[in-house]
C-alpha positions as CSV (number, residue, x, y, z in Angstrom):
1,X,112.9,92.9,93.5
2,X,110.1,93.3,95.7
3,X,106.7,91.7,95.5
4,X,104.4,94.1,93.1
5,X,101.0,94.7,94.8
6,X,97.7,95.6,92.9
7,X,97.3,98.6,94.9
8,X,93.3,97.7,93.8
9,X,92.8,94.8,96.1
10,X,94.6,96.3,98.8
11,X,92.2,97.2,101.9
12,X,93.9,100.7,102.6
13,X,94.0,101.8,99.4
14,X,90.4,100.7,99.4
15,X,89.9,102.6,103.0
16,X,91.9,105.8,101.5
17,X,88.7,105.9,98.5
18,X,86.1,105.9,101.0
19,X,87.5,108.7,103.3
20,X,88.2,110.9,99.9
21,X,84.9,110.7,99.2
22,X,83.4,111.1,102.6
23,X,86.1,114.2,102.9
24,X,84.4,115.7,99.4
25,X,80.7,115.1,101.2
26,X,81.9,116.9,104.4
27,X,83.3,120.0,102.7
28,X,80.5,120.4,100.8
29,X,79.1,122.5,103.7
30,X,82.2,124.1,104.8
31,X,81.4,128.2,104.0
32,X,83.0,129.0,100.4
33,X,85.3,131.3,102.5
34,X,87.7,128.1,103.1
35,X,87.5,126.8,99.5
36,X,91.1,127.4,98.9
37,X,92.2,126.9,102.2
38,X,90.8,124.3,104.8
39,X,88.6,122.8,102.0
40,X,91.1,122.1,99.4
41,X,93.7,120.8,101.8
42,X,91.4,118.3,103.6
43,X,90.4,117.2,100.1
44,X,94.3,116.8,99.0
45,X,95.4,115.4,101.9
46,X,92.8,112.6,101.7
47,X,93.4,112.1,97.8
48,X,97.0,111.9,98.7
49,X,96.3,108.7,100.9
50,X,95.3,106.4,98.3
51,X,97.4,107.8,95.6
52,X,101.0,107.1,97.4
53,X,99.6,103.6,98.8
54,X,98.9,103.2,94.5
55,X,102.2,105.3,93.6
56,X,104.0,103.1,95.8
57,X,102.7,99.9,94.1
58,X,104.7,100.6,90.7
59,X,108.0,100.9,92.5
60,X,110.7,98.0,91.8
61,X,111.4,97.5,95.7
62,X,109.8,97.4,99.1
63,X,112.2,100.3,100.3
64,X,111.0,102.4,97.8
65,X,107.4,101.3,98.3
66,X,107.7,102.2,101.6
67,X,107.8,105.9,101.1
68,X,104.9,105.4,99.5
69,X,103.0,104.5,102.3
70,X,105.1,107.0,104.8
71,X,104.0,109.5,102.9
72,X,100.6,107.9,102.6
73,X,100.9,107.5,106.6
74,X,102.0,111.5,106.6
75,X,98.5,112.2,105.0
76,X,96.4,110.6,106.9
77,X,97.9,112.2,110.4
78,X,98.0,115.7,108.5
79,X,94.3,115.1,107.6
80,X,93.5,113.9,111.1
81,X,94.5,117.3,112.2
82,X,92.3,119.1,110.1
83,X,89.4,117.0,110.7
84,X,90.2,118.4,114.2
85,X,90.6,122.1,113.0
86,X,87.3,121.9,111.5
87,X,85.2,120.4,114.1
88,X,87.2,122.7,116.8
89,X,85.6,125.7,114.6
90,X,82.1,124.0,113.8
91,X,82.1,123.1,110.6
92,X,81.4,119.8,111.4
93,X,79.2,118.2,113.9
94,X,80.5,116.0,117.1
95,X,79.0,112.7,115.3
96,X,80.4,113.3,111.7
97,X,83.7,114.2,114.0
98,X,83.8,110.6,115.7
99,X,82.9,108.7,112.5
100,X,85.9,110.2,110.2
101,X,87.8,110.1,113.2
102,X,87.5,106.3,113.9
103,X,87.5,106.2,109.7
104,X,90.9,108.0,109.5
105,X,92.5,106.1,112.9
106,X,91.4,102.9,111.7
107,X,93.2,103.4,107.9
108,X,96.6,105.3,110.1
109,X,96.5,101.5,111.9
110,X,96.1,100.1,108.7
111,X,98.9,101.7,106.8
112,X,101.3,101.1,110.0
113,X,101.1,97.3,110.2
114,X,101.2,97.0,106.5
115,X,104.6,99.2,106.3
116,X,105.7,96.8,109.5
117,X,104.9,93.6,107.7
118,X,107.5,95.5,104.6
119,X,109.7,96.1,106.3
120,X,109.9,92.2,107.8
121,X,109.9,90.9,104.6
122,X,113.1,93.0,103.2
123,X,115.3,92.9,106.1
């Protein structure tokens, strides 16, 4: 049986809320055109990061867990590449670009050493 986490006090999961609610901010703007498309996968794919690394919390073992956070991983990568879609076709601007960029980097490091420091502890 794995160690349980409270996915509350956990610094990614805490990272994941602010770049969900930075990525609602940002799309404010984008035109309605891309409401079902770009928009409403940026915002999924940055919900999706906190809501595995939480998901993966109520699991009974760290392997299990760990899907969790590769699929929390997964999110942030696939968000990253949207972030880049959207400043590629100007619906962002270069500094908002750099800031969520750093932002969504810094949580991908994040969620890496933590799924590392698992994956120590069960094998």
């Amino acid at each position: 049986m794995a160690a349980r986490h409270n996915f509350r006090k956990l610094t990614i999961w805490k990272e994941g809320i602010e770049l969900a609610k930075e990525t609602y901010s940002t799309t404010k703007i984008f035109p309605t055109s891309e409401t079902y498309s770009l928009t409403s996968q940026m915002q999924m794919c940055a919900v999706s990061i906190p809501s595995n690394i939480a998901e993966g919390t109520a699991k009974r073992t760290g392997k299990h867990f760990l899907q969790y956070l590769d699929n929390s991983l997964g999110s942030a990568f696939e968000w990253e590449t949207q972030l880049i879609i959207a400043f590629e076709i100007g619906y962002v601007s270069k500094e908002t670009f750099k800031h969520l960029e750093r932002k969504v980097q810094s949580i991908q490091g994040m969620i890496t050493r933590f799924i590392e420091n698992i994956e120590k502890n069960i094998s």
